[in-house]
Backbone as ProteinMPNN parsed JSONL, in Angstrom:
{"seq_chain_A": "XXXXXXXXXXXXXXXXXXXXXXXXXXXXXXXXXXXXXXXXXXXXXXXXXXXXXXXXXXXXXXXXXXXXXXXXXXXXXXXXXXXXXXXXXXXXXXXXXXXXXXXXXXXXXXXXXXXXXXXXXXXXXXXXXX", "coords_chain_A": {"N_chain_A": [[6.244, 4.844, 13.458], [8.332, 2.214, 13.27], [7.614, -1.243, 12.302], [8.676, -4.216, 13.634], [10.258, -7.843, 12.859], [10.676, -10.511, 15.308], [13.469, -12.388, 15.782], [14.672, -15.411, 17.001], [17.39, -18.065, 17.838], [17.916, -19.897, 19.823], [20.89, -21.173, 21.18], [22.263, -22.991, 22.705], [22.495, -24.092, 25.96], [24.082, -22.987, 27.504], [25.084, -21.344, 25.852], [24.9, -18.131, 24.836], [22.394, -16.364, 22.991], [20.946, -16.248, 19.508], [20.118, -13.25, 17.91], [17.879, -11.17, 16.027], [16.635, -9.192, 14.172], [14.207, -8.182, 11.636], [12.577, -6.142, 9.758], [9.453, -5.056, 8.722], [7.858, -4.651, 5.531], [8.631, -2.471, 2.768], [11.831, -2.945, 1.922], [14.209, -0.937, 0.951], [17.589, -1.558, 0.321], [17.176, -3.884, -0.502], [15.626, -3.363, -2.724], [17.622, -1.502, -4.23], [19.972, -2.986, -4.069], [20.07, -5.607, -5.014], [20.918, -8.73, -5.824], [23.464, -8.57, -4.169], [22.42, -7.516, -2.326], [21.472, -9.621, -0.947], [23.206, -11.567, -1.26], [25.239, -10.409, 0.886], [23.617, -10.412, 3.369], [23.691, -13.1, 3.288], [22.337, -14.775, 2.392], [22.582, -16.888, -0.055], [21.069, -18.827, -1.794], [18.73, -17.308, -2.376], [20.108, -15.146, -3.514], [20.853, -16.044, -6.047], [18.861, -16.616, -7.25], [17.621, -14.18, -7.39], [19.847, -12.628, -9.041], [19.198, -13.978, -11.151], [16.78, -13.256, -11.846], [16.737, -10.602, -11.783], [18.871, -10.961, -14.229], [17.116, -11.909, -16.517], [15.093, -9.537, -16.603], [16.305, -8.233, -17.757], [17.472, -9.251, -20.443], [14.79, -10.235, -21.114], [13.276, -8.774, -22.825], [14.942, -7.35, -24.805], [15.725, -9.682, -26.065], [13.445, -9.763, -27.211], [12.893, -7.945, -29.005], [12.147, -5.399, -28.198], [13.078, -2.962, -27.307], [14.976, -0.582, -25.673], [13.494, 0.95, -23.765], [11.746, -0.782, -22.931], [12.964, -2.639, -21.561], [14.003, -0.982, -20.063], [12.069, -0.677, -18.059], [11.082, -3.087, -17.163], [13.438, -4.131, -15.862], [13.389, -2.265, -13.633], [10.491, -2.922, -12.582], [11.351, -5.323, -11.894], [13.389, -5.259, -9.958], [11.717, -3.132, -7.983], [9.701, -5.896, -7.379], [11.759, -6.76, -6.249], [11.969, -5.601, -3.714], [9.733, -5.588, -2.232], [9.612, -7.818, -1.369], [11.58, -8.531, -0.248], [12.01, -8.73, 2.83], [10.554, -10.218, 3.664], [11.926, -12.42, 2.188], [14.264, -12.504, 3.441], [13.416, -12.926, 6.437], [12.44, -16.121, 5.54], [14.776, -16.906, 5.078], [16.205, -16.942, 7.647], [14.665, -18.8, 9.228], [15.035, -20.889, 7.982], [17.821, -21.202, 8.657], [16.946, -22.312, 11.138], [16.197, -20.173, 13.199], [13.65, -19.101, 15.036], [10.448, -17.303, 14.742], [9.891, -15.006, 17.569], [8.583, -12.563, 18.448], [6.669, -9.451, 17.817], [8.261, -6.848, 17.419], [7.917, -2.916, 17.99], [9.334, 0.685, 16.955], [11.311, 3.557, 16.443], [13.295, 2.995, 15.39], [16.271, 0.442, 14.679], [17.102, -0.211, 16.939], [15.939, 1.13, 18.844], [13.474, -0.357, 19.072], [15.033, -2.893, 19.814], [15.74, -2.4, 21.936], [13.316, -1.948, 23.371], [12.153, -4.384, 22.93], [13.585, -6.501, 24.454], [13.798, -4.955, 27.049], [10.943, -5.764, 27.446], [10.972, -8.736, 27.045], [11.348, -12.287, 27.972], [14.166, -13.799, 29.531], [16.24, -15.609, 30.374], [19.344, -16.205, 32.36], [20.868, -17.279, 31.09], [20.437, -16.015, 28.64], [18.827, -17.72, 27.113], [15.266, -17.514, 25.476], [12.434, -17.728, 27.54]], "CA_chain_A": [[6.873, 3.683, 14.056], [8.412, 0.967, 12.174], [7.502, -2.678, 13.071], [10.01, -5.614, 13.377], [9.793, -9.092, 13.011], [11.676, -10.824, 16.128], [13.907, -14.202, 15.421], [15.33, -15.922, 17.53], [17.43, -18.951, 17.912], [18.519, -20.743, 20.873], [22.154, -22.076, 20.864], [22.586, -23.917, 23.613], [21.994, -23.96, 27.952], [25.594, -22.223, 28.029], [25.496, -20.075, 24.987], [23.854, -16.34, 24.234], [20.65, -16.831, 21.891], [21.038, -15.196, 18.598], [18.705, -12.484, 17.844], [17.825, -10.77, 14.843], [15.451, -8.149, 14.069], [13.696, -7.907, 10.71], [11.817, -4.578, 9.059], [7.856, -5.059, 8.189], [7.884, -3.957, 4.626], [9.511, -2.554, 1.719], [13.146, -2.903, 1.661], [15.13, -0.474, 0.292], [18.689, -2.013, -0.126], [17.162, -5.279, -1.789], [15.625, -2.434, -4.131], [18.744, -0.839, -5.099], [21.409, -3.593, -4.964], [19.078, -6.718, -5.452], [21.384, -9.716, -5.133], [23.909, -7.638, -3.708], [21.935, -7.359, -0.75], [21.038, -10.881, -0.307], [24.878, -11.853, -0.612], [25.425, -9.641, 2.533], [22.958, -11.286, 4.326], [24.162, -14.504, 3.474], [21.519, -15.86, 1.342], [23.516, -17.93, -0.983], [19.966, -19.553, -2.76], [17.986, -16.372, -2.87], [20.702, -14.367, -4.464], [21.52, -16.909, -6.769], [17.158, -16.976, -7.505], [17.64, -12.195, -8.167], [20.48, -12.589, -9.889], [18.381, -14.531, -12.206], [15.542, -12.638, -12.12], [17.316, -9.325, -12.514], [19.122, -10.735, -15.821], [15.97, -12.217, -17.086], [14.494, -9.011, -16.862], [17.646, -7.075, -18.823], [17.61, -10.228, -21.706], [14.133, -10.994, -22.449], [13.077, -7.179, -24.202], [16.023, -7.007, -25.364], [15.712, -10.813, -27.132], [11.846, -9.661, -28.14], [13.06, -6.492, -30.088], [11.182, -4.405, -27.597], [14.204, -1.592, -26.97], [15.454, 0.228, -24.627], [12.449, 1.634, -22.41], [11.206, -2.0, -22.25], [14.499, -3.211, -20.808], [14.244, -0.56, -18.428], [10.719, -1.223, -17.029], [11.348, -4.616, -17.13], [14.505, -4.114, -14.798], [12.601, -1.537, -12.542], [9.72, -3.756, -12.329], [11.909, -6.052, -10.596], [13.718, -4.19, -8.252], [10.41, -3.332, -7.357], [9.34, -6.805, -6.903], [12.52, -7.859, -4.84], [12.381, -4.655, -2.762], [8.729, -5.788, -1.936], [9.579, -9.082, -1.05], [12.679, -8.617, 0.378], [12.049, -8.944, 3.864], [10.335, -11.606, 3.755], [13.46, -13.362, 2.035], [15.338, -12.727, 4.73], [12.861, -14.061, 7.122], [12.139, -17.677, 5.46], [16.107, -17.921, 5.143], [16.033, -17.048, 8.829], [13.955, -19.943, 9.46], [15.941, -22.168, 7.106], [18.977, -21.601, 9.794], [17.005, -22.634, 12.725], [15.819, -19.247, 14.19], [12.264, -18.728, 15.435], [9.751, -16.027, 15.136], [8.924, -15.14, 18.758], [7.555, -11.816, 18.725], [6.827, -8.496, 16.926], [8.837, -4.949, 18.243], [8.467, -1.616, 17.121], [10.463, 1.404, 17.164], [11.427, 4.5, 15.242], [14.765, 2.241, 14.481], [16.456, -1.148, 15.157], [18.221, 0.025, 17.802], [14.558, 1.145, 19.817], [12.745, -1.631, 18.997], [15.477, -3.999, 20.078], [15.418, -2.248, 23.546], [12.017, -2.596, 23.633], [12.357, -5.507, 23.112], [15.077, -6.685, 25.729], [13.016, -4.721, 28.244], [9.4, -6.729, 27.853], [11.528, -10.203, 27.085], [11.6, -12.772, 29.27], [15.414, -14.264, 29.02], [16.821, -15.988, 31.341], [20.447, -15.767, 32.907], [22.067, -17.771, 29.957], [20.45, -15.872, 27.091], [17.639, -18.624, 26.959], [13.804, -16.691, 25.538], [11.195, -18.463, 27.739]], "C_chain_A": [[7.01, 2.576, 13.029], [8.076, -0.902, 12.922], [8.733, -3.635, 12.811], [9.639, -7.063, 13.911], [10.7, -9.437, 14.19], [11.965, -11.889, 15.832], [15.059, -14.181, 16.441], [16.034, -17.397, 17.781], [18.376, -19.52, 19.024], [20.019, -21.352, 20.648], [22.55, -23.252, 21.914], [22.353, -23.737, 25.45], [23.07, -23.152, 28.382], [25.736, -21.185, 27.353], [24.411, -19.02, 24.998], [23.159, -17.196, 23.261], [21.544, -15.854, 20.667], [19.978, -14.323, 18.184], [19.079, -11.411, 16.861], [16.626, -10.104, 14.354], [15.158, -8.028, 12.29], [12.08, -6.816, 10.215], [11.011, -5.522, 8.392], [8.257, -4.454, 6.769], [8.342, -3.735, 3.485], [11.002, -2.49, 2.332], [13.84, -1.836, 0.776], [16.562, -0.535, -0.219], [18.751, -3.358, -0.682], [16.426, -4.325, -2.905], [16.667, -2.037, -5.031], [20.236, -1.908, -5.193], [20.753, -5.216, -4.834], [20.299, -8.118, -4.535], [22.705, -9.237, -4.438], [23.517, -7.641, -2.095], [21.438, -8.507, -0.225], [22.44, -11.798, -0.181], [25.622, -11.481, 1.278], [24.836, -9.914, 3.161], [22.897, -12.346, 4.186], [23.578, -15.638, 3.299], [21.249, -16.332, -0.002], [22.263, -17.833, -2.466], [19.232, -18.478, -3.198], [19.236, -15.499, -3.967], [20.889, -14.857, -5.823], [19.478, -16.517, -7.821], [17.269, -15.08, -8.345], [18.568, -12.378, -9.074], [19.947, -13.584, -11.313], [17.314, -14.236, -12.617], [16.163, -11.127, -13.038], [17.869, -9.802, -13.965], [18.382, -11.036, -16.872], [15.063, -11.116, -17.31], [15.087, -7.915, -17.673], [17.327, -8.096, -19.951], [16.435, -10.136, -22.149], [13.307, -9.635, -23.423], [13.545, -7.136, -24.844], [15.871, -7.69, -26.753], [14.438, -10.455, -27.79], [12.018, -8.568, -28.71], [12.407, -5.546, -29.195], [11.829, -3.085, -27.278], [14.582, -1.279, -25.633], [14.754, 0.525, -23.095], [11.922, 0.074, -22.032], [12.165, -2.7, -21.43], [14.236, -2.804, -19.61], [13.268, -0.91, -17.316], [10.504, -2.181, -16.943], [12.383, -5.127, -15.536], [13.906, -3.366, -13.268], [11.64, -2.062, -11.748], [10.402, -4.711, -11.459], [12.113, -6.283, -10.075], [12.697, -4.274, -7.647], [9.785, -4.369, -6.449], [10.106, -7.553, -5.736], [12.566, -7.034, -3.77], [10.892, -5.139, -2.017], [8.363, -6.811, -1.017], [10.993, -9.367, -0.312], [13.066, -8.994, 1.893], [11.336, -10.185, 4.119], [11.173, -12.693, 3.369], [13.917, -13.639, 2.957], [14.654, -13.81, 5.781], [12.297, -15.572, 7.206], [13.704, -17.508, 5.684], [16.798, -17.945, 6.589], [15.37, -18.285, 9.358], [14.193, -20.684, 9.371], [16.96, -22.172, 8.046], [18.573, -21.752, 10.866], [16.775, -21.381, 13.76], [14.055, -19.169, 13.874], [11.488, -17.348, 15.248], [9.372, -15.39, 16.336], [8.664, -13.969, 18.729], [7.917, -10.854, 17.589], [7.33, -6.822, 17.664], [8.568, -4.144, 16.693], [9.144, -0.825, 18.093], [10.375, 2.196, 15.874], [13.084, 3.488, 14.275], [14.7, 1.204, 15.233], [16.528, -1.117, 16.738], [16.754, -0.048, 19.056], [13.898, 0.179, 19.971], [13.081, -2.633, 19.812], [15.336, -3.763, 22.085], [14.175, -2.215, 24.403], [11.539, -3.795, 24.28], [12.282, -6.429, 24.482], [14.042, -6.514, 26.856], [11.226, -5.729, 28.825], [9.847, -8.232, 27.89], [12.097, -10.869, 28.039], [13.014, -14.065, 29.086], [15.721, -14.159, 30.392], [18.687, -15.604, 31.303], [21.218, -16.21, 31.97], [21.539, -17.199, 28.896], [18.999, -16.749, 26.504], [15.897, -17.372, 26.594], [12.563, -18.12, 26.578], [9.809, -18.323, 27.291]], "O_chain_A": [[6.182, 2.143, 12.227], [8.455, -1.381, 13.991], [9.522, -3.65, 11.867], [9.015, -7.398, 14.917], [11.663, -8.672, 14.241], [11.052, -12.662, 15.544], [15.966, -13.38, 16.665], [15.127, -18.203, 17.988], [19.6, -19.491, 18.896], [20.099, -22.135, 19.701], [23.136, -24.298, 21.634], [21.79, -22.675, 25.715], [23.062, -22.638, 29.501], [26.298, -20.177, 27.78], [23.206, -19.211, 25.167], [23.337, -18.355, 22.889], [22.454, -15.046, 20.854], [18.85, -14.813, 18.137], [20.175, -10.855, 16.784], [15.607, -10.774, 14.188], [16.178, -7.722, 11.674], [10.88, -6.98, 10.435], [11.4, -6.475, 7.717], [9.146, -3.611, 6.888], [8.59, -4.77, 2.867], [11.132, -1.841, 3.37], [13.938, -2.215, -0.391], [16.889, 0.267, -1.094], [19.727, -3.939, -1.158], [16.71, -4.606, -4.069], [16.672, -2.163, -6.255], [21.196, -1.793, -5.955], [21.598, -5.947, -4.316], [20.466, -8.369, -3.341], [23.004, -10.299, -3.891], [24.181, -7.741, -1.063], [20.965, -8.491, 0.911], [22.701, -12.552, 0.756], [26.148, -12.045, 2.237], [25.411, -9.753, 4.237], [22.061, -12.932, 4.873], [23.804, -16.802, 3.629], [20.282, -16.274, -0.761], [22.335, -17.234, -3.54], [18.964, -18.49, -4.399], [19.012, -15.36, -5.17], [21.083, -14.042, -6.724], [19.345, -16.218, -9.008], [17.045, -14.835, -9.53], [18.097, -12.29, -10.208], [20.588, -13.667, -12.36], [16.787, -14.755, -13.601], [16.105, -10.747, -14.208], [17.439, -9.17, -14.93], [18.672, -10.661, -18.008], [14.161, -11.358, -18.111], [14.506, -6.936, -18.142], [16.59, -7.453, -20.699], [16.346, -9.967, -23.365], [12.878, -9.753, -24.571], [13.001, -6.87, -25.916], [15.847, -7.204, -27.884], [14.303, -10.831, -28.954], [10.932, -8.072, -29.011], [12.047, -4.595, -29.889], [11.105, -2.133, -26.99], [14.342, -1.958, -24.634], [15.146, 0.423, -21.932], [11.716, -0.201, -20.85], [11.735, -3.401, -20.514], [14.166, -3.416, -18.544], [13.468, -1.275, -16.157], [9.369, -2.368, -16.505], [12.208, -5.95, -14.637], [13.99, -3.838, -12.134], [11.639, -1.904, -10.527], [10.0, -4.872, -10.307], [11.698, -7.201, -9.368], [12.471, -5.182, -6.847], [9.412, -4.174, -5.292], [9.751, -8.335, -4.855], [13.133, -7.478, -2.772], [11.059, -4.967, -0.81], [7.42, -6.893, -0.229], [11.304, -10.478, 0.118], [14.164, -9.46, 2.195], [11.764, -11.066, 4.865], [11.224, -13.746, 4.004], [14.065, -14.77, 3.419], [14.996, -14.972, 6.001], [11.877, -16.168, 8.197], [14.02, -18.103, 6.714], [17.732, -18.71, 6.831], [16.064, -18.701, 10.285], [13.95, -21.57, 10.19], [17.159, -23.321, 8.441], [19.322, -21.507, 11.812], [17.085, -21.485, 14.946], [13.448, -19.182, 12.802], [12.028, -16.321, 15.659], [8.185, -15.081, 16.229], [7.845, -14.115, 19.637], [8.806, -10.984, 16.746], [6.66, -5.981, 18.264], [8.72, -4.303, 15.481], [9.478, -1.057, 19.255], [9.825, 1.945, 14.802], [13.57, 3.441, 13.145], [13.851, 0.855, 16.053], [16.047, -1.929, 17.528], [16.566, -0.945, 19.878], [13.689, -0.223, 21.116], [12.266, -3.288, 20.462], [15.03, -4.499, 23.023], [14.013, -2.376, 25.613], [10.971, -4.15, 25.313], [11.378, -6.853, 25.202], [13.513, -7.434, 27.48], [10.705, -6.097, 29.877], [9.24, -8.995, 28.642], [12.989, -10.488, 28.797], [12.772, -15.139, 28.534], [15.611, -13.269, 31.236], [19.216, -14.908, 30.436], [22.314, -15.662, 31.85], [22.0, -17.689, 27.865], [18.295, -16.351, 25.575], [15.543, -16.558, 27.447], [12.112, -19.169, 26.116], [8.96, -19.14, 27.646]]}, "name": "protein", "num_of_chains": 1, "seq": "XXXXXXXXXXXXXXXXXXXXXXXXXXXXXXXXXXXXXXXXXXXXXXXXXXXXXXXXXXXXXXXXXXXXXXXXXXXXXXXXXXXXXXXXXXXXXXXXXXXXXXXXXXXXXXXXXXXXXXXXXXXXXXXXXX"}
């Protein structure tokens, strides 16, 4: 079972809530396409933060004579670090737009979890989480 963070943010007494499920853990698509994958989720400042990490970790071997293999485990190392930390990205820049943590679902996928969810959550007739 995978765990998921729950966020939620209220829009208004008339509007649907927004709701947004976030994966416990490593990340695997901030591993393999770093800022890439924080573009697509629409976090401007973090991508802007990998894409500076990732070329900092291609330049500075390179600039210290160290070769090739240091480049690479330099670059790998990184990945690493943003695939590690990746979900948690998401969830401060979740926070930063005004959505809430209110609970934790699991599930073998999103999809279970979210119906999980749904089913124990107490949401009123407009969408509202009480």
């Amino acid at each position: 079972m995978k765990m998921y963070s729950v966020f939620l943010r209220n829009l208004g007494r008339d509007a649907a809530s927004d709701l947004v499920f976030v994966k416990q853990g490593f990340c695997w698509p901030a591993f393999f396409f770093t800022a890439f994958w924080a573009l697509w989720n629409r976090m401007w400042w973090q991508a802007l933060g990998i894409f500076a990490i990732v070329a900092l970790a291609g330049w500075a071997p390179r600039a210290a004579g160290l070769g090739s293999e240091a480049e690479s485990i330099c670059s790998l190392a990184a990945a690493l670090a943003i695939g590690f930390i990746g979900n948690d990205l998401r969830a401060w820049a979740l926070a930063d737009k005004g959505f809430d943590e209110v609970a934790m679902a699991s599930g073998k996928s999103v999809d279970e979890a979210e119906r999980r969810f749904l089913d124990d959550a107490d949401i009123d007739a407009n969408g509202i989480y009480a």
